[in-house]
C-alpha positions in Angstrom: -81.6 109.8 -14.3 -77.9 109.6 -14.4 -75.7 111.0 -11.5 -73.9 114.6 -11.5 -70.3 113.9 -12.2 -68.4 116.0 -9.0 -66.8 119.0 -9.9 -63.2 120.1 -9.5 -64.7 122.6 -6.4 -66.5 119.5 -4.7 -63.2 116.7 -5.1 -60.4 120.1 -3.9 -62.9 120.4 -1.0 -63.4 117.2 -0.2 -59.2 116.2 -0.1 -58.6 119.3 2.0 -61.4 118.2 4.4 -59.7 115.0 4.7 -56.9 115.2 6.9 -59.1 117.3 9.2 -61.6 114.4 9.9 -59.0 111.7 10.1 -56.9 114.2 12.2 -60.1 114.2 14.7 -59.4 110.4 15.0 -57.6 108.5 17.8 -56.1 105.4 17.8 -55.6 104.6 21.6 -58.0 104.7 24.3 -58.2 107.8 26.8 -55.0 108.0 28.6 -56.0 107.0 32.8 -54.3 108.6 35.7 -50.7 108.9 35.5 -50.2 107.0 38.5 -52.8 104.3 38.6 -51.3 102.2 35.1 -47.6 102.8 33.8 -47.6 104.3 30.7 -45.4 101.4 28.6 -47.9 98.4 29.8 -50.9 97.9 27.7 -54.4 97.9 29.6 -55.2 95.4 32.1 -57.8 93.7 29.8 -54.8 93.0 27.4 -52.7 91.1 29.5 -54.4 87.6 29.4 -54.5 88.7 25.5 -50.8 89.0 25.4 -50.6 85.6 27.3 -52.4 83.7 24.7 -50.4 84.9 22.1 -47.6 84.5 23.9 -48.4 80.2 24.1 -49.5 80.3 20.3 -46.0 81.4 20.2 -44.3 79.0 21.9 -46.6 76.2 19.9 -45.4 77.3 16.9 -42.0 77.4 17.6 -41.9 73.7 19.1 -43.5 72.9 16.0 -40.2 74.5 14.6 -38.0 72.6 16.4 -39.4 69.7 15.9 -38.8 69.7 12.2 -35.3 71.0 12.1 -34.7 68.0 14.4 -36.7 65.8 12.3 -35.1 66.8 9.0 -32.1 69.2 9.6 -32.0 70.2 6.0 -35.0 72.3 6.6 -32.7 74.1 9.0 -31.9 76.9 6.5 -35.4 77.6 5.6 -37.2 77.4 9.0 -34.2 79.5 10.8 -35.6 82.9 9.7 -39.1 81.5 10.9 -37.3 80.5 13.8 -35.2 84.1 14.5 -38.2 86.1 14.2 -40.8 84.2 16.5 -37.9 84.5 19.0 -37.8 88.2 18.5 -42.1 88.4 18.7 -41.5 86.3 22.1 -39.0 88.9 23.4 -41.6 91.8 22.5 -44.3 90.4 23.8 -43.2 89.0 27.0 -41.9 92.6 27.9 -45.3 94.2 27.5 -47.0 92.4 30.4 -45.0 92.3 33.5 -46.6 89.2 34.7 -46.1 87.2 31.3 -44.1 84.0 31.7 -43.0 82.3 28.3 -44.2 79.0 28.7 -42.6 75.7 27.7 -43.6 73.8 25.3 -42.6 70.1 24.3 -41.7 69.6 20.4 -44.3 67.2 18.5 -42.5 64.1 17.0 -42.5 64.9 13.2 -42.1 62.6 10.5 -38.6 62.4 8.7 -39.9 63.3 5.3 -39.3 66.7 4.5 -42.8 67.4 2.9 -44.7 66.0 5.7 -42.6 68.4 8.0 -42.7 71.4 6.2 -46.8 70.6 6.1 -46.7 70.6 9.5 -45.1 73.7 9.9 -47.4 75.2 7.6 -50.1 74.5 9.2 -48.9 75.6 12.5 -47.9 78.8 11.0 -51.5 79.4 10.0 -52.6 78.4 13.2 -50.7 81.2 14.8 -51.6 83.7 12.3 -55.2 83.3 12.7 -54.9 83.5 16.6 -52.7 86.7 16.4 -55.1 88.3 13.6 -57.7 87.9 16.3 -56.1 89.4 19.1 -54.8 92.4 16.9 -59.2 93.3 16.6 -59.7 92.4 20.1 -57.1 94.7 21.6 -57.7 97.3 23.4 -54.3 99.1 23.4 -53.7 100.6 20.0 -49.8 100.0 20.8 -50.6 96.1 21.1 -52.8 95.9 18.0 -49.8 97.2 16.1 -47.1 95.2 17.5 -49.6 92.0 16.8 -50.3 93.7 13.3 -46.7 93.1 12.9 -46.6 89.9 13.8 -49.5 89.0 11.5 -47.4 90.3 8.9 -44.4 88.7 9.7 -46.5 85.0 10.1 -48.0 85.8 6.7 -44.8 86.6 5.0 -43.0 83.6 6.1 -45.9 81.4 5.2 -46.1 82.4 1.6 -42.6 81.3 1.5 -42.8 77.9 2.8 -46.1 77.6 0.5 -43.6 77.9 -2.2 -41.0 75.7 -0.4 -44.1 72.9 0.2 -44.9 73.1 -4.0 -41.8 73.9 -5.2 -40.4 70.7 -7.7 -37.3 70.3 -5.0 -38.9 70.0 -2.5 -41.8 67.1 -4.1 -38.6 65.5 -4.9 -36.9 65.3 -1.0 -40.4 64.4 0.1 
């Protein structure tokens, strides 16, 4: 037996109900006492969280500087990479008070611009796949964001060294 198609009185109800139910939602956890946790720091469980991603950081953008030193032509490419991992670092290492940014030694790359930029790209994915899995794990809904951003960011400047890595210039410098 075939299903009832809805009717118009079913699919009105059912868009006005909507917002109600998703308006019954919260993001964030229950706020605790006002003086026990400052407001602007995620929850204690986050902070080791934020420390992680914080050194996945730091690996990728060693991994950076390692190929603008290797071959600096790459420079213009990898310096909005660059910019924007400096900017996550200076988010992030706000959020916990305790969060050191820690040092990290550059790899030695090859000199071949291919080889590099494959290195890079693999590092990038590296860090996108460690931040995607802190943004589910977090338990401040503020944190999940900011690392949702991040995600996006990683994921945006690795389509665009994919197309730098198979693009027919950059076969030819390699």
């Amino acid at each position: 037996m075939p299903a009832r198609p809805l009717t118009r009185r079913t699919t009105v109800g059912a868009a006005l109900a909507a917002p109600l139910v998703l308006a019954a939602c919260d993001i964030d956890p229950p706020r605790r006492d006002a003086g026990s946790v400052d407001a602007d720091q995620p929850p204690p469980e986050d902070s080791e969280l934020v420390a992680g991603v914080v050194a996945a950081l730091v690996r990728a953008r060693s991994v950076l500087e390692a190929a603008t030193l290797a071959v600096p032509g790459l420079t213009p490419l990898l310096a909005p990479v660059a910019t924007a991992h400096t900017a996550q670092l200076d988010v992030l290492a706000t959020a916990v008070a305790d969060t050191d940014v820690p040092a990290s030694d550059p790899p030695v790359l090859p000199a071949a611009p291919r080889r590099a930029l494959t290195a890079v790209r693999r590092s990038e994915q590296r860090l996108l796949r460690e931040v995607r899995r802190a943004c589910l794990v977090a338990a401040s809904g503020d944190l999940a964001r900011v690392l949702a951003s991040v995600a996006a960011s990683t994921a945006q400047h690795s389509a665009v060294l994919a197309d730098a890595t198979t693009s027919p210039a950059s076969a030819e410098a390699g």
